[in-house]
C-alpha positions as a Markdown table, in Angstrom:
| # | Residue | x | y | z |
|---|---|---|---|---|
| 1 | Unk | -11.6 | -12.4 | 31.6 |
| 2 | Unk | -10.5 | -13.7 | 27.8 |
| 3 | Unk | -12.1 | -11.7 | 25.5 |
| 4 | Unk | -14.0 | -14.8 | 23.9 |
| 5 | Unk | -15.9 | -15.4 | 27.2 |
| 6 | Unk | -16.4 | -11.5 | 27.4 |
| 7 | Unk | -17.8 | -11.3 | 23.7 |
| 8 | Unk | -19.4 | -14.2 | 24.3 |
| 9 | Unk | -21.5 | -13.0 | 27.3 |
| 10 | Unk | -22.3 | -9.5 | 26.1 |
| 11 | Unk | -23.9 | -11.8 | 22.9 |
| 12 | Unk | -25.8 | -13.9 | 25.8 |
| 13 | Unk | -26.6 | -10.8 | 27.0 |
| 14 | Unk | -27.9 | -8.9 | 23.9 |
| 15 | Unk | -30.1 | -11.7 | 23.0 |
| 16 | Unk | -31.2 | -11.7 | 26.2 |
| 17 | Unk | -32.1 | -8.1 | 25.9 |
| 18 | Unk | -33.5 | -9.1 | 22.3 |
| 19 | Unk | -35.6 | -11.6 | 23.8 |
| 20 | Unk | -37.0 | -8.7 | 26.5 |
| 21 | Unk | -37.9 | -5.9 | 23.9 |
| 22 | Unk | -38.9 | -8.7 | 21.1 |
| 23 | Unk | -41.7 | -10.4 | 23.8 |
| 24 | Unk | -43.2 | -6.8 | 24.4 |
| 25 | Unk | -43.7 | -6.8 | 20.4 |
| 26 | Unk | -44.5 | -10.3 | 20.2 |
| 27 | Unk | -47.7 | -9.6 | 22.7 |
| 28 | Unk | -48.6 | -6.6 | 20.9 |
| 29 | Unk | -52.4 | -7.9 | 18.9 |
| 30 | Unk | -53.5 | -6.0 | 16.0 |
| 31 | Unk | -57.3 | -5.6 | 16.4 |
| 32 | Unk | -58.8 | -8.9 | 14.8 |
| 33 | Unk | -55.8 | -10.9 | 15.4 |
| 34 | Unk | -56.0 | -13.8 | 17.6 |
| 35 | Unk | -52.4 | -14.3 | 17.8 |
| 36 | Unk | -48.9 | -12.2 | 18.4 |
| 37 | Unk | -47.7 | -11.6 | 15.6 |
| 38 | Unk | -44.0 | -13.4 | 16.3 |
| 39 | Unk | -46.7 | -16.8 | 17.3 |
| 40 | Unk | -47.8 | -16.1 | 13.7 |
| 41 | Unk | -44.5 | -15.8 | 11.9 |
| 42 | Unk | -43.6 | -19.4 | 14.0 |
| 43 | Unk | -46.3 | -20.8 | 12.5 |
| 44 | Unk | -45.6 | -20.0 | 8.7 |
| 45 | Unk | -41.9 | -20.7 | 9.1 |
| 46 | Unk | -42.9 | -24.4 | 10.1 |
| 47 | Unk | -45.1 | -24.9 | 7.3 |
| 48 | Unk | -42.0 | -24.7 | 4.5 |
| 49 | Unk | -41.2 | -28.1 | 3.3 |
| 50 | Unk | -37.9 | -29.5 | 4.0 |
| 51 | Unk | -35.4 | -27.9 | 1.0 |
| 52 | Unk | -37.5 | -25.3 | 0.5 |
| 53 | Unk | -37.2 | -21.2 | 1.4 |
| 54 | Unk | -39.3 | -18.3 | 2.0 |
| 55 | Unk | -37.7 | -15.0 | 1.9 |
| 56 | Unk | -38.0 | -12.2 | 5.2 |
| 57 | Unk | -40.1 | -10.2 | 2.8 |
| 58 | Unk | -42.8 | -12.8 | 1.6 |
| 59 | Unk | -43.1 | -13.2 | 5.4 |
| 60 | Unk | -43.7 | -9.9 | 6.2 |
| 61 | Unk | -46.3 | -10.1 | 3.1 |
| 62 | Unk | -48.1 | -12.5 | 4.4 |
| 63 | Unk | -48.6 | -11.3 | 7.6 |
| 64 | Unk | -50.1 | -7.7 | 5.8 |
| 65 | Unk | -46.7 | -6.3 | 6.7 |
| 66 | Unk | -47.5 | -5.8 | 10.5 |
| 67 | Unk | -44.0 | -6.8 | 10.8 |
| 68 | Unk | -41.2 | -5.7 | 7.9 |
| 69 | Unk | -38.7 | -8.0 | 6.5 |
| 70 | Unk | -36.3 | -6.8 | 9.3 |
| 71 | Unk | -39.1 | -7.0 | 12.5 |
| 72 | Unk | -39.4 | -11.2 | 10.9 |
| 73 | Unk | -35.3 | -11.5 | 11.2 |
| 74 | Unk | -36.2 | -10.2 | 14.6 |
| 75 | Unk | -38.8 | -13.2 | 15.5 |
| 76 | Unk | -37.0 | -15.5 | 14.6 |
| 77 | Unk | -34.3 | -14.2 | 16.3 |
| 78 | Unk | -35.8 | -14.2 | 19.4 |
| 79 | Unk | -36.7 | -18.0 | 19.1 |
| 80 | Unk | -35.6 | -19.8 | 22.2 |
| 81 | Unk | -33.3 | -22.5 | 21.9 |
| 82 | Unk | -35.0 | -26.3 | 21.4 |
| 83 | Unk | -36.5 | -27.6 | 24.1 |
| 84 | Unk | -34.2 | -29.7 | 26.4 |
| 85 | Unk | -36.0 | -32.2 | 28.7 |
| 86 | Unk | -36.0 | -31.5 | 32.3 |
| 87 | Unk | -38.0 | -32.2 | 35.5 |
| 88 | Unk | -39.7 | -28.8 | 35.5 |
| 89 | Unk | -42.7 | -27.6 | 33.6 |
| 90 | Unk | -42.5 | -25.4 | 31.2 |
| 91 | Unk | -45.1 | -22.9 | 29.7 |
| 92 | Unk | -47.1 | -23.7 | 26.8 |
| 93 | Unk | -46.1 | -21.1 | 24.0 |
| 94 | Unk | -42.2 | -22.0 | 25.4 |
| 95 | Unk | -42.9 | -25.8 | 24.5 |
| 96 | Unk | -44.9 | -24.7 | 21.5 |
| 97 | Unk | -42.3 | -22.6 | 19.9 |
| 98 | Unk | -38.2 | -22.8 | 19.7 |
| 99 | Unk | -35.2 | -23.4 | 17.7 |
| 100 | Unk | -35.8 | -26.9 | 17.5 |
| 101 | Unk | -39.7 | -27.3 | 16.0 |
| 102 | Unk | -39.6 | -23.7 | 14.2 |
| 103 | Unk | -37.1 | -24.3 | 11.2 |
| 104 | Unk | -35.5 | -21.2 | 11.1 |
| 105 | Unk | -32.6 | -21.8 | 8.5 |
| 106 | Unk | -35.3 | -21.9 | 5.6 |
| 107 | Unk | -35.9 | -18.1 | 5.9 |
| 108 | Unk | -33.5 | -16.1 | 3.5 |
| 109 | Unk | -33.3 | -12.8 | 2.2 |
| 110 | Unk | -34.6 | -11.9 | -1.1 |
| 111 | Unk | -31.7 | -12.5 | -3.1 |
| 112 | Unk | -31.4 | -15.6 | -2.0 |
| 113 | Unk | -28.6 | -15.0 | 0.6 |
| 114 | Unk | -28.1 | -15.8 | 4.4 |
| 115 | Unk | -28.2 | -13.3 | 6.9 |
| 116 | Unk | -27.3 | -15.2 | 10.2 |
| 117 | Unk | -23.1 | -14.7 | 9.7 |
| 118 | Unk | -24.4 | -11.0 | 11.7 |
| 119 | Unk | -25.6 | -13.3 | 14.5 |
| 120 | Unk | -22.6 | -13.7 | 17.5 |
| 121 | Unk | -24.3 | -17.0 | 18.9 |
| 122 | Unk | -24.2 | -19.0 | 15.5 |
| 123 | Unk | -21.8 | -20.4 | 14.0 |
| 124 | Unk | -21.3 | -18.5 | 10.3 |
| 125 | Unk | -21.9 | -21.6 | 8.1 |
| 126 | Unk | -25.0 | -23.0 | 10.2 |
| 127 | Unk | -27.9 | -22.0 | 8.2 |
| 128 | Unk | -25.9 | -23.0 | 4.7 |
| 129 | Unk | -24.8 | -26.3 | 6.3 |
| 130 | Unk | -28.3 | -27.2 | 7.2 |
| 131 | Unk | -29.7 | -26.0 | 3.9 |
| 132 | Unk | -27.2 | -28.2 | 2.1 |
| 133 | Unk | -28.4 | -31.6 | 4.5 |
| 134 | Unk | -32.1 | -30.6 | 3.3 |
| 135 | Unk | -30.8 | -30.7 | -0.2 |
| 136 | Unk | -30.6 | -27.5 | -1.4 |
| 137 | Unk | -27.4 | -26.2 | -3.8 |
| 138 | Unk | -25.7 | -22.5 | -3.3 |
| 139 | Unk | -23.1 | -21.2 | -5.9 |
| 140 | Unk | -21.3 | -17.9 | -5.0 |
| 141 | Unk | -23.3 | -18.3 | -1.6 |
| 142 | Unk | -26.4 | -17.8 | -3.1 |
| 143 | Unk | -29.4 | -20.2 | -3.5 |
| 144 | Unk | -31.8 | -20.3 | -6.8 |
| 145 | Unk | -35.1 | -18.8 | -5.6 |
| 146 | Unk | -37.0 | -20.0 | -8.8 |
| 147 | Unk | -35.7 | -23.7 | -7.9 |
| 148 | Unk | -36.3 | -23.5 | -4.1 |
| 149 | Unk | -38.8 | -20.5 | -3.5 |
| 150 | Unk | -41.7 | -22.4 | -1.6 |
| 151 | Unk | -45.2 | -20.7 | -2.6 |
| 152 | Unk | -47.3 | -23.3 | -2.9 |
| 153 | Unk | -50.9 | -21.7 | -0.8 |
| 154 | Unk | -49.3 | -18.5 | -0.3 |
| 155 | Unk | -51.2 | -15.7 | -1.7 |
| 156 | Unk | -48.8 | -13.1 | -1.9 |
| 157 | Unk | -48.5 | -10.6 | -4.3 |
| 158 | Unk | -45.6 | -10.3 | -6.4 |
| 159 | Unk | -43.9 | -7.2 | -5.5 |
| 160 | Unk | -43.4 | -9.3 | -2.3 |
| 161 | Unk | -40.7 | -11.2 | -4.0 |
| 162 | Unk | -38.3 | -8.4 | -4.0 |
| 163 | Unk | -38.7 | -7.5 | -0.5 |
């Protein structure tokens, strides 16, 4: 087997694995909480504007840090791929939730960097080339939080900006 196909199963394979052990998290409820916490994460993430960003850490923030920065890279992670059409049904929270509707490339890390070049199954400029189409600038590979920071009805306080 070439060794592309055999990388590019065992990354098939890891995320399917990711999938596995991030659903058991995902159905995890904190007392009080209506949804998993990965439904919740889905949720915020598709409320930033287009060219706008939200760090991992002003996720985790907002959700009272029942996930860390590193458990949100982990939701959204775990997102399925969009939705293709086909004769089948599919379940609700599948339809409700995937890489297509949950806009995933507007979560960075809190310097204002992209993390998904450590990702096998995506391609290494992705997120920055989606970014750019939604109008946001980088220089050195970095983007300008103060210009494109979304916290407009967040209430988060500010040590979350570092995280």
């Amino acid at each position: 087997m070439p060794p592309e196909r055999s990388a590019s199963r065992k990354a098939a394979k890891s995320k399917k694995a990711l999938r596995s052990s991030a659903g058991a998290l995902e159905r995890e409820s904190q007392p009080g909480c209506e949804k998993p916490v990965f439904h919740q994460v889905y949720e915020l993430v598709q409320r930033i504007p287009v060219g706008r960003v939200l760090t991992y850490g002003l996720i985790s923030h907002k959700l009272n840090k029942r996930l860390s920065a590193q458990g949100v890279g982990w939701a959204l992670n775990a997102l399925p791929p969009a939705a293709r059409p086909q004769g089948g049904k599919s379940g609700a929270a599948e339809a409700a939730f995937h890489s297509g509707n949950v806009p995933w490339h507007r979560v960075v890390n809190a310097r204002g960097g992209l993390s998904t070049h450590k990702i096998a199954d995506i391609p290494p400029d992705m997120q920055m080339q989606l970014l750019m189409a939604e109008g946001v600038v980088f220089k050195d590979e970095l983007l300008d939080l103060e210009r494109y920071l979304w916290m407009e009805g967040l209430h988060v306080p500010d040590s979350g900006r570092n995280s």
